[in-house]
C-alpha positions as CSV (number, residue, x, y, z in Angstrom):
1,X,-8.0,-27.9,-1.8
2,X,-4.9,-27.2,0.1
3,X,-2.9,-30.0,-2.1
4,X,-1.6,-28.7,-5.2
5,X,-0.2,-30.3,-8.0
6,X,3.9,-30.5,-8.1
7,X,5.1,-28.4,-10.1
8,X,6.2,-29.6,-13.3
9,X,9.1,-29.2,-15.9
10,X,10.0,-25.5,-16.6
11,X,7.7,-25.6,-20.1
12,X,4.6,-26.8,-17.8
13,X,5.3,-23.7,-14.7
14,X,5.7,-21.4,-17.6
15,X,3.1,-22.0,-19.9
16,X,1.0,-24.3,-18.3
17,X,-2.5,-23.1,-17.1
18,X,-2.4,-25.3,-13.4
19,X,-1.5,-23.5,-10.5
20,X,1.6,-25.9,-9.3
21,X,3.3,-23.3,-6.8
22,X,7.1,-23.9,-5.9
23,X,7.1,-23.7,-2.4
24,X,9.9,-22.7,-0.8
25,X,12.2,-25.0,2.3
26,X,9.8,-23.6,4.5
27,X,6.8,-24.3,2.7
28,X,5.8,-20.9,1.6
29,X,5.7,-18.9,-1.1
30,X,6.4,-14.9,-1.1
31,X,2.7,-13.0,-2.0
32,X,2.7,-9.3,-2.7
33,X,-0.3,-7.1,-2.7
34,X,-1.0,-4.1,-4.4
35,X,-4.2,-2.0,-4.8
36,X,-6.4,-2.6,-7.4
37,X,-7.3,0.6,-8.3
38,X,-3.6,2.9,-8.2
39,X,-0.6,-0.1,-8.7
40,X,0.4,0.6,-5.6
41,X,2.2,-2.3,-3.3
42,X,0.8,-2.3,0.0
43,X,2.8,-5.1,1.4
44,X,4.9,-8.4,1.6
45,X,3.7,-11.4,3.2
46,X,3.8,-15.4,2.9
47,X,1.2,-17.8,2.0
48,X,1.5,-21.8,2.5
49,X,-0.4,-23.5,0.5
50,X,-3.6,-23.5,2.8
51,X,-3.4,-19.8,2.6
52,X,-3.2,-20.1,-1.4
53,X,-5.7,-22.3,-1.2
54,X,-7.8,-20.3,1.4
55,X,-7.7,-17.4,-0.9
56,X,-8.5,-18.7,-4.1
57,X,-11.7,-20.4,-2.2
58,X,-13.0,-17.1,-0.3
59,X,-11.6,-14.4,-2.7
60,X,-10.1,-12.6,0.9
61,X,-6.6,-12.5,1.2
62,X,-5.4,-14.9,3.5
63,X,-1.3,-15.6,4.7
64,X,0.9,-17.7,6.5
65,X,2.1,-15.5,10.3
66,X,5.5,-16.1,10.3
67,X,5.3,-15.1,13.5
68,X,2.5,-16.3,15.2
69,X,3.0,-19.6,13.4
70,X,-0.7,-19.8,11.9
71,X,-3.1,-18.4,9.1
72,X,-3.6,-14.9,9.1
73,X,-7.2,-13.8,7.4
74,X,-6.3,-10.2,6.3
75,X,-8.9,-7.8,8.5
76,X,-10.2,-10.1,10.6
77,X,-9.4,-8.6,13.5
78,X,-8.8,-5.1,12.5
79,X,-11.7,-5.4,9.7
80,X,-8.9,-4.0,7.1
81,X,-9.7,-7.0,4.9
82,X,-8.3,-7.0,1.6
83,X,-10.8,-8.4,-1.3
84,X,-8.9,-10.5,-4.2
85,X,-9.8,-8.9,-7.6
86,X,-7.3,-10.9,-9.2
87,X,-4.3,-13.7,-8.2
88,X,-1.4,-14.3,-10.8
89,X,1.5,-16.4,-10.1
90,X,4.8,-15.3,-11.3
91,X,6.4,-17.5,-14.4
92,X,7.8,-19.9,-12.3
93,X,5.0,-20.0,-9.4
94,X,7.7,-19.2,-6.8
95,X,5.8,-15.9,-6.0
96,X,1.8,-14.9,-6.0
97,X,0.8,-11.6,-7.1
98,X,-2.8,-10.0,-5.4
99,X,-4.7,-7.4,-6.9
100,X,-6.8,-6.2,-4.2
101,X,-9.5,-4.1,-3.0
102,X,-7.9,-3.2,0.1
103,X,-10.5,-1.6,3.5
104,X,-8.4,0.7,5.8
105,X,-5.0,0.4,6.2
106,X,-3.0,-2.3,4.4
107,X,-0.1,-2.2,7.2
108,X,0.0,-3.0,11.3
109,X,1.3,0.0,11.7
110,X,-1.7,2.2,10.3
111,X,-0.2,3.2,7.4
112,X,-2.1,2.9,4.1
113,X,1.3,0.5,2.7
114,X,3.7,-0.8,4.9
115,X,6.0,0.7,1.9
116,X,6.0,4.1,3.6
117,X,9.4,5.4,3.6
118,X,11.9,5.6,1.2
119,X,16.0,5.1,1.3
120,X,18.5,7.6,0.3
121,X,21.7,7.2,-1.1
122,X,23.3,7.5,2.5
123,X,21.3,4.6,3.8
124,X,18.7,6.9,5.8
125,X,14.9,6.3,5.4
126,X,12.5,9.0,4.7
127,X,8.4,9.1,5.0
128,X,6.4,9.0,2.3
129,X,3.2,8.8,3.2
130,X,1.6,10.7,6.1
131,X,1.5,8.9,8.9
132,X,-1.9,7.5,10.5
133,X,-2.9,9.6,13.4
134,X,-2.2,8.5,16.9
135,X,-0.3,5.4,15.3
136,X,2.4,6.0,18.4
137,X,5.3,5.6,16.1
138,X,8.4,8.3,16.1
139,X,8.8,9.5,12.6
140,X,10.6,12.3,12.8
């Protein structure tokens, strides 16, 4: 089912109980992930409507590569697949929420989050996390 409903009046996308999502120009719709079992986001990506769709079938996250211009099944090359506990859309389905199970890293860069450094007052970034070994990234 990649065809969804359109979305209805704000009553229905509020309280109604059909996923009608509210794509966006491009056809997307921003997805976050965050792991199941801590809160914590792991990352920002974009689903169309196959991904949705893709998702909700198989219960493995799957998104929409800017990018590359095609699907993007989470893991399947770098077998860091995240497993859908739970999908909510936001109160007016412009944005899908992920509770996952995540395997391995959750960013390309080998960090556990791609939310790995943090911003100062003066604009500079900080780590947060450790980074991955060998991940060939200056982060001094």
């Amino acid at each position: 089912m990649t065809d969804f409903p359109p979305p209805g009046d704000k009553t229905a996308l509020e309280g109604g109980a059909q996923i009608t999502p509210r794509f966006n120009a491009d056809g997307l719709i921003a997805a976050v992930a965050t792991d199941v079992a801590t809160g914590d986001v792991l990352m920002l990506a974009w689903m169309n409507a196959e991904a949705l769709a893709e998702t909700l079938r198989t219960g493995q996250a799957t998104y929409w590569s800017r990018s590359r211009g095609e699907l993007w099944r989470k893991g399947e090359t770098s077998g860091h697949v995240q497993n859908v506990v739970e999908l909510r859309m936001d109160c007016d389905q412009d944005a899908v929420w992920l509770k996952v199970e995540q395997t391995g890293a959750a960013c390309h860069t080998g960090f556990r989050t791609c939310f790995y450094r943090a911003a100062d007052e003066d604009g500079s970034l900080r780590l947060v996390e450790t980074p991955p070994a060998g991940c060939g990234h200056d982060h001094a």
